[in-house]
N, C-alpha and C positions, 0 to 999 in steps of 0.2 A: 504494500500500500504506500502510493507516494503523498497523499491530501490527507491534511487532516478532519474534513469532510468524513470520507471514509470511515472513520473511528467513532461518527456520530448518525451511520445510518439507523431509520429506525425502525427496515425490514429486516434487518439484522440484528437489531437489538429485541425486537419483536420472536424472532428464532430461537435467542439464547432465552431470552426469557421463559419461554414455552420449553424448551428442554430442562431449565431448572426446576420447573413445577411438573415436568414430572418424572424428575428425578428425586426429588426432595419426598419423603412419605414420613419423616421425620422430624419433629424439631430440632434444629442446630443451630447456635450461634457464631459468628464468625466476627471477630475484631479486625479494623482496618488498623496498621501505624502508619499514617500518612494523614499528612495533614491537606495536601491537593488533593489527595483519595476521600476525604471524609467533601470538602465540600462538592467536586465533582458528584457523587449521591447523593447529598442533599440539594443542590442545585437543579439538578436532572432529576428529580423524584425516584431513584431508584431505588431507595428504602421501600419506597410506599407502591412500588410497582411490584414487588417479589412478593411470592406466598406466604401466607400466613407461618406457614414452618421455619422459613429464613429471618433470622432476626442478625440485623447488622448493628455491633458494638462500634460506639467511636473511643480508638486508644489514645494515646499521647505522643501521636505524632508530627504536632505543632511545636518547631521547635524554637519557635520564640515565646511560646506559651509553656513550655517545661522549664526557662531560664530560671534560676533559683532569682525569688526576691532580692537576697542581700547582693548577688551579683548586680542585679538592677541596679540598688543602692552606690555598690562601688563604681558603676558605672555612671551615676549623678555626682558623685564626688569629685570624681576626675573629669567630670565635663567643666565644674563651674569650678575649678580652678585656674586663675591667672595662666596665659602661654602657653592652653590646650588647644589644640586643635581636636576634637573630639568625632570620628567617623562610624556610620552605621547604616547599614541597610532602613531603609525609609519605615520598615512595619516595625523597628523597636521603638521609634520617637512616642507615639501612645502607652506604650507598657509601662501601665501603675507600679511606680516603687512605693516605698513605705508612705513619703507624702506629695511626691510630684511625678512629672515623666521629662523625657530629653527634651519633649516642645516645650515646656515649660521653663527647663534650665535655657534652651534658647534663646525665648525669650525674655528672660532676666538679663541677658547677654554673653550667654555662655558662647564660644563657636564650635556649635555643632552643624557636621555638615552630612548629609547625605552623599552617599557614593556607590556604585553600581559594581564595585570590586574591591577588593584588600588594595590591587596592585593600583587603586586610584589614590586610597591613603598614603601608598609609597610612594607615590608620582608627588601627593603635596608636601610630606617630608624633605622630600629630597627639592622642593623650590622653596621650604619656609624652614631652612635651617637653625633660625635660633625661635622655633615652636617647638614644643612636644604635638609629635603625631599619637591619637592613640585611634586603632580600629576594635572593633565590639566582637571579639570572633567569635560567635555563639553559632551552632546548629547540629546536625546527624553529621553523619558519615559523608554525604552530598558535599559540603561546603569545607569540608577539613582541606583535601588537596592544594584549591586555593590562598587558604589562609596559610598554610604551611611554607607555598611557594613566597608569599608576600615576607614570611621574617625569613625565609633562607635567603631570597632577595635581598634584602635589608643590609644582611649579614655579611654578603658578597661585595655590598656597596659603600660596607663602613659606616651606613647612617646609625647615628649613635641617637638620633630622635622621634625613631618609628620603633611602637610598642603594640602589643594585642593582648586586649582585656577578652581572657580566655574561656568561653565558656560550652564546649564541648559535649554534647552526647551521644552513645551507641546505642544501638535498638538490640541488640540480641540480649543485653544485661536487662534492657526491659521487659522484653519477650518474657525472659524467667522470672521476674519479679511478679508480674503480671499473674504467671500461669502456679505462681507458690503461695498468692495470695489469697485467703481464706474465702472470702467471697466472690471469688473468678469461677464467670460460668462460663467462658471460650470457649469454642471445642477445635475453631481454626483459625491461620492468621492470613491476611494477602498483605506481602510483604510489599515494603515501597521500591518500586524501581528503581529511582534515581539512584536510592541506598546502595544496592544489587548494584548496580551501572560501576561505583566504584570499589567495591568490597568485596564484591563476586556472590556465591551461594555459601562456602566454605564451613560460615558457622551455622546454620540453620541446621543439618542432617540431624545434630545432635540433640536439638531443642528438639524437632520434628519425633525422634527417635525415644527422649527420655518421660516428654509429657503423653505423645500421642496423638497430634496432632496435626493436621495438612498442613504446608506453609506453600502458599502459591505467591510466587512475584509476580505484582500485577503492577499494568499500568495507569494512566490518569485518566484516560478520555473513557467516557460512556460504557463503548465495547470492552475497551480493557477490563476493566472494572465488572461488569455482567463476565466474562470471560473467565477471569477468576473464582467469581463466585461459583461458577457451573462447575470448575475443575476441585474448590475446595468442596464441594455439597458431594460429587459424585465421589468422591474419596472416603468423605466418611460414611456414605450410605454404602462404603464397599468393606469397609474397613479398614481402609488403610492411612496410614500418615507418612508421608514422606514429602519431599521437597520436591514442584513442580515450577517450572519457566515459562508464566505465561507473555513474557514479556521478552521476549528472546533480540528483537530488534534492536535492542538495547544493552543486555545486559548477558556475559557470558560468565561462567562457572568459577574462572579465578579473576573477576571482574576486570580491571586498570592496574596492569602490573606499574607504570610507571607514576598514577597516583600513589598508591598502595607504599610504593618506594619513599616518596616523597612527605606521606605521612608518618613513616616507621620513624626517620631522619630527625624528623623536627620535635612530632608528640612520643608520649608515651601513657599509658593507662593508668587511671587514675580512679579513685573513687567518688561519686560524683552527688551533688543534691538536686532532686529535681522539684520543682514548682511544683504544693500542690501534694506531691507525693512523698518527697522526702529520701532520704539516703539510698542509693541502690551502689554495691559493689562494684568497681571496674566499670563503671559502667558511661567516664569519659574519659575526656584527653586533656593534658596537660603541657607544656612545653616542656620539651629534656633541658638535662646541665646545660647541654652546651648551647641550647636559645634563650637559658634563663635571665639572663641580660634583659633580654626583650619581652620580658612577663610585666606587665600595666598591674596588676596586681601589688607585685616586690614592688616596683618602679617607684610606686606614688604610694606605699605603706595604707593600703585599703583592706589588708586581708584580716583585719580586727572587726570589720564590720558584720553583726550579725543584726537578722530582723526576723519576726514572726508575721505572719499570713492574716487577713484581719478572718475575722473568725465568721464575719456574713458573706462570704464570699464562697460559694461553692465548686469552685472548679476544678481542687483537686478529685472530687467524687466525677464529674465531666470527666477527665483526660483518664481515669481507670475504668472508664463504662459502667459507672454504677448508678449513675444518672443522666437522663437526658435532660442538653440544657433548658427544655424550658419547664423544667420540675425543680431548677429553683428557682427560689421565689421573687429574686432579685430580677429575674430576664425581662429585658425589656422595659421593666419599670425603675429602678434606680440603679440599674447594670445594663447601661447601651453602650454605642461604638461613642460616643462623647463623652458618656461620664462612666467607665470602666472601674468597677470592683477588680477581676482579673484581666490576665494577658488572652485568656482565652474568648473573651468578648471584641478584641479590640486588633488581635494579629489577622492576617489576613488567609490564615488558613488555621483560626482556630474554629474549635466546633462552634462555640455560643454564637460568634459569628456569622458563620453559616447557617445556622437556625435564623437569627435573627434575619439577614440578608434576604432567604429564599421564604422562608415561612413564616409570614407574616396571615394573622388571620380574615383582612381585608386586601384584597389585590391593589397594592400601591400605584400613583401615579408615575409615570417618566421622569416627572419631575423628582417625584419621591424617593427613585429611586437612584437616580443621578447624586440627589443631596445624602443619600444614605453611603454610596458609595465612595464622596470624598470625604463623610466621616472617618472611612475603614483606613482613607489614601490618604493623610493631607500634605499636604505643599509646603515642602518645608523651605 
């Protein structure tokens, strides 16, 4: 398939559908981690197109909405300090810290700037030499390569003023947290592509193998997504659990030997706090000795800050599927994409988000929904 057309026909999506339903004669839940997989079915109703037997969990795979709070914090500290230049992808400027967000620090007059890459924060390092650069490196497995490049970069070029406030997540440590926690009803996972694209399948066999459960790589669009769901349902109406590629155009089995390279080099494993949920094992990445120079953390003495979650805020029960966002009570009424309780209301691939966005219980105007959408975007 060359169009992305293709991936949203919907006599084909009509097919998969009809072979899941009747293939399904049992109830099974299935958890997405991906955060453009949770809104692509919510967007596209394909929650509410499947059988009743299929029930789709949204996991924590929004990974500006898993950032641990006090990172936020250390990331407000270091913006509105004198001679930062402060860089971040545009969907963390809304993420609620303890009492403000980066728009905020902004405009108090902090210089925070939006950037479309790490190696755009290196490009301003290297022309604002007596600034501190600092970049926000937060996300999965997707975004590590590049970040990685940008401080070996750095490192190569002698900039003694480009730093990354580090905050790293894997999906496989969550996979098992997820699947050891007492109230986890999963029974499969469709793993995130892009994930797969760089990391390969490698660790999955074992997850697959020691819980019992499908893991299908699936992709973002419509079909992918139905595609997955058919291969995770008919697995376990077969019995089996193993690791399937439904997204093969993308992603091969020892993923980016030369990202993969490039991550070993720079990070190394660390144990991580997620938003929401709290401690999981190994389950991100840190900068090694030899890029610890360039840790925003040490750099600007931030790593004493710690903060608690405000307690009306439910999103950590969202990002482990034990609620849908709009069972709590906050949605929509004192939890919107303008005045955010959590990250998950306000990132643009969290779930409250996409609830909020797609399902609305009066069909919005154009207008409405243009003005809802540069709540989610804004201009910085």
């Amino acid at each position: 398939m060359k169009y992305l057309d293709e991936f949203n026909d919907p006599d084909l999506a009509r097919r998969l559908l009809d072979e899941i339903r009747a293939t399904a004669t049992r109830p099974w839940a299935l958890m997405e981690v991906c955060g453009g997989q949770t809104h692509s079915i919510i967007r596209h109703g394909i929650d509410q197109l499947l059988p009743e037997q299929v029930e789709l969990i949204h996991g924590p795979g929004c990974p500006v909405c898993v950032t641990p709070l006090e990172v936020i914090d250390r990331a407000l500290e270091i913006a509105s300090r004198p001679g930062v230049i402060f860089c971040s992808f545009g969907d963390m400027l809304r993420v609620p810290g303890s009492d403000r967000d980066l728009f905020r620090v902004k405009g108090e007059g902090g210089d925070v700037r939006v950037v479309y890459s790490p190696l755009d924060a290196l490009e301003l390092a290297r022309r604002n030499p007596d600034r501190e650069v600092v970049f926000f490196a937060i996300g999965f497995e997707t975004t590590a390569p590049a970040n990685a490049m940008a401080v070996h970069q750095a490192r190569r070029l002698g900039l003694i003023n480009f730093s990354l406030l580090v905050s790293h997540v894997r999906v496989p440590p969550a996979i098992e947290a997820i699947m050891t926690a007492p109230a986890c009803r999963v029974q499969g996972f469709l793993a995130a592509g892009h994930v797969c694209s760089v990391m390969g399948t490698a660790e999955y066999p074992r997850l697959a193998e020691r819980f019992r459960v499908p893991v299908v790589v699936t992709g973002f669009e419509p079909l992918d997504v139905l595609d997955g769901i058919r291969l995770a349902v008919r697995q376990l109406e077969r019995g089996e659990h193993r690791v399937e590629n439904a997204y093969a155009r993308a992603v091969r089995e020892d993923g980016n030997p030369a990202a993969l390279r490039m991550i070993e080099e720079v990070f190394e494993v660390t144990d991580r706090n997620w938003r929401g949920i709290g401690p999981i094992p190994a389950s991100g990445w840190r900068l090694t000795d030899t890029f610890r120079a360039y840790d925003a953390e040490h750099r600007f003495d931030v790593t004493g800050i710690r903060t608690e979650e405000p307690a009306e805020c439910r999103s950590g029960e969202v990002l482990q599927g034990l609620i849908k966002p709009t069972e709590c009570a906050a949605f929509g009424s004192t939890c919107t994409p303008r005045t955010p309780l959590g990250a998950t209301m306000v990132s643009s691939e969290g779930a409250c988000a996409a609830y909020y966005l797609y399902r609305r219980m009066n069909a919005p105007t154009p207008q409405a929904e243009r003005a809802e959408r540069e709540e989610m975007n804004p201009v910085a």
